[in-house]
C-alpha positions in Angstrom: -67.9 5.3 8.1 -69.7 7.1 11.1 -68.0 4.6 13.8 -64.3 6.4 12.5 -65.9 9.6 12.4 -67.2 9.2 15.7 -64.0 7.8 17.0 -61.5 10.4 15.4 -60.1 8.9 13.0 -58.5 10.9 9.9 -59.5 7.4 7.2 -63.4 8.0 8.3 -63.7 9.2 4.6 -61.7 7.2 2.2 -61.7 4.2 3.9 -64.2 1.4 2.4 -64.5 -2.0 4.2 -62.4 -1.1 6.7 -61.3 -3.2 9.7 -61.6 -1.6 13.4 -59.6 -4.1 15.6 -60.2 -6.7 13.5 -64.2 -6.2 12.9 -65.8 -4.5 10.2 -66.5 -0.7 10.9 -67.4 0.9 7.6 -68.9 -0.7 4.2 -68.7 2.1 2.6 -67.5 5.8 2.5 
């Protein structure tokens, strides 16, 4: 997701329904 991307984080691309401190950053790759 772009909030992971935008943050620096390395599971921006292969992450789907990821949680960012506990609230939902990314639906979908």
């Amino acid at each position: 997701g772009t909030t992971n991307f935008a943050h620096g984080y390395p599971s921006f691309a292969v992450s789907v329904g990821v949680l960012f401190r506990g609230r939902p950053a990314a639906a979908a790759v």
